[in-house]
N, C-alpha and C positions, 0 to 999 in steps of 0.2 A: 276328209277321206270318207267313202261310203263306209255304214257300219258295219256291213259284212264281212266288205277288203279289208278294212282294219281287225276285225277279230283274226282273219286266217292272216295277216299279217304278223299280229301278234303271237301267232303259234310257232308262225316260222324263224321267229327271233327267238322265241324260246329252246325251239330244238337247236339252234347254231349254238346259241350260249349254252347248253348242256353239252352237247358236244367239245365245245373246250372247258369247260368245269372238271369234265371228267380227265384230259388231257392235261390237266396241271399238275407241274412240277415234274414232267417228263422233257428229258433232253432231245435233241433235234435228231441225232445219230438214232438214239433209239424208233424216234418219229415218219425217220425218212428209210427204216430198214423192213423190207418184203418179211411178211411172215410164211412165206412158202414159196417156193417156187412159182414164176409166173405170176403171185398177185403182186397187185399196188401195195403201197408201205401205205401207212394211213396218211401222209402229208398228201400222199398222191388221188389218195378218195378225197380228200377235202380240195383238193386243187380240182377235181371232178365235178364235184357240186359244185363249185364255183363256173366251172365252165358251162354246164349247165342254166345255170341259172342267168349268166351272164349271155348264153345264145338266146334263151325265152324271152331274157326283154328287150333283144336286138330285134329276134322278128314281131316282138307285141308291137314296139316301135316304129317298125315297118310299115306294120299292117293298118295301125291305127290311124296312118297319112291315107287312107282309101275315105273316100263317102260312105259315111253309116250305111245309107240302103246297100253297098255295092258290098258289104262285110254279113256274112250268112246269119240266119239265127243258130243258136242253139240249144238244138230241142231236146226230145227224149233221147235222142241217137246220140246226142251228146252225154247228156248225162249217163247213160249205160256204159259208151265207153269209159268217161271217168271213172266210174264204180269198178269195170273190170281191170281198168288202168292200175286203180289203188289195189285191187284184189290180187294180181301179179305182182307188185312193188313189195306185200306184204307174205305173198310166198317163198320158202325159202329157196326158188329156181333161179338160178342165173341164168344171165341175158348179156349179150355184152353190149355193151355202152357206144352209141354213135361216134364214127370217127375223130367228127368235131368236138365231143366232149373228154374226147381220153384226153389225161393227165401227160405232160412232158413227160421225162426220165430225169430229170437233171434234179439233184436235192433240193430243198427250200427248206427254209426255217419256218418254223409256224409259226412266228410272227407278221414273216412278210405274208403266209399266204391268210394270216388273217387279215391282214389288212386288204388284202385282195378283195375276201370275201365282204366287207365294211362296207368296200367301195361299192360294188355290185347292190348291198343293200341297200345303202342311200339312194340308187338308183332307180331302185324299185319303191320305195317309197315315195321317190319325185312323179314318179311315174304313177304310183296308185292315188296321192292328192288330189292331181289333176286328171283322175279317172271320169272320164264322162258316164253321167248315168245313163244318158242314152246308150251305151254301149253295153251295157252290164249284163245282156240276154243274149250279146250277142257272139258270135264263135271268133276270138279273137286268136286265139293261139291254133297253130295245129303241132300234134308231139307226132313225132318219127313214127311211133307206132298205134298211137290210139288214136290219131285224127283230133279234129278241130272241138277244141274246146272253149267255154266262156272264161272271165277273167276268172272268178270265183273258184269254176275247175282248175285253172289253172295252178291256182293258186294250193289249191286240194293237193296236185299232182307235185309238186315244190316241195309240199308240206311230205306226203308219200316216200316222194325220193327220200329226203334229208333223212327220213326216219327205216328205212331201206337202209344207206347206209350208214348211219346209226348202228346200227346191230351189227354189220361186218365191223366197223370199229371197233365196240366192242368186243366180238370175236377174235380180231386180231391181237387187241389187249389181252385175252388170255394165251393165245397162240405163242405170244413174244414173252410173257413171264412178266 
C-alpha cells in the first residue's frame, strides 16, 4: 500500500475502534434508542457510516474501471474543496445525510452492525493495496457535495466524517445517561 493511503488508513481504523472502545459494555436496547425526538440512536449513526463508506468504494470501484487519462486530475480545486469539506464536517451545523446513506429504522445489534462495518473495511483495504500510483493525483471519487476528490482526499473526508460523527455519539452518550 502507498505510504500515504496507509497512514490515513490507519487513522481511520483508529477512529472506528475508538468509537466502540467507548461503546463497551453498553446494551443493544440502550444502543438502538433515539436520544431525542427525530434523531438516529447511535446503532443507526454507525449503520450511516457504514453506508457511507460502503457507497465511496462502490463508486471508487466504478470509477477506477475508466482509462487513467479519461479520470480528471486533481488540482488546487480539489484540494480547497477537501479543506472546506473537512471545515463543514468539523462545524457544529447539520446537514442531512444523502438519501443513499441514511440508516434503515429497524434495530441492530452492534455486533452485527460491526461486523458490517469489518466488512466494508477489509474492502477498502483490498482496494487501497492494489491502489495504482498512477492514480493517486488523480480525482477519483466525487462526494454529493464537495465534488471530485483524490484517493488521499478521499480518504481525508472518511477520516472527517467518522469523526463528525464521533462527537454526535458522544453527545448522544450524554443525552441518554
Amino acid at each position: 500500500m502507498h505510504p500515504q493511503l496507509q497512514r490515513r488508513f490507519d487513522v481511520i481504523e483508529r477512529g472506528k475502534q475508538a468509537i466502540f472502545d467507548g461503546l463497551a459494555g453498553r446494551d443493544d436496547a440502550w444502543l438502538n434508542r433515539a436520544p431525542e425526538p427525530g434523531a438516529w440512536s447511535i446503532v443507526q449513526v454507525i449503520g450511516h457510516l457504514v453506508l457511507a463508506e460502503s457507497g465511496t468504494l462502490d463508486y471508487i470501484a466504478k470509477k477506477i474501471q475508466a482509462p487513467p487519462e479519461k479520470i480528471p486530475a486533481a488540482g488546487i480545486s480539489s484540494a480547497l474543496r477537501s479543506w472546506a469539506l473537512g471545515a463543514a464536517l468539523a462545524s457544529p451545523l447539520r446537514r442531512k445525510a444523502p438519501e443513499r446513506s441514511r440508516p434503515r429504522g429497524e434495530p441492530e445489534s452492534l455486533e452485527s452492525v460491526r461486523g458490517r462495518w469489518d466488512a466494508v473495511r477489509d474492502r477498502w483495504r483490498e482496494r487501497l493495496e492494489g491502489y495504482p500510483d498512477a492514480l493517486m493525483g488523480k480525482a477519483i471519487f466525487r462526494h454529493p457535495f464537495a465534488g471530485r476528490l483524490s484517493m488521499p482526499q478521499t480518504l481525508r473526508f472518511v477520516d472527517d466524517h467518522l469523526r463528525h460523527h464521533a462527537r454526535q455519539i458522544d453527545r448522544f452518550k450524554q443525552l441518554l445517561g
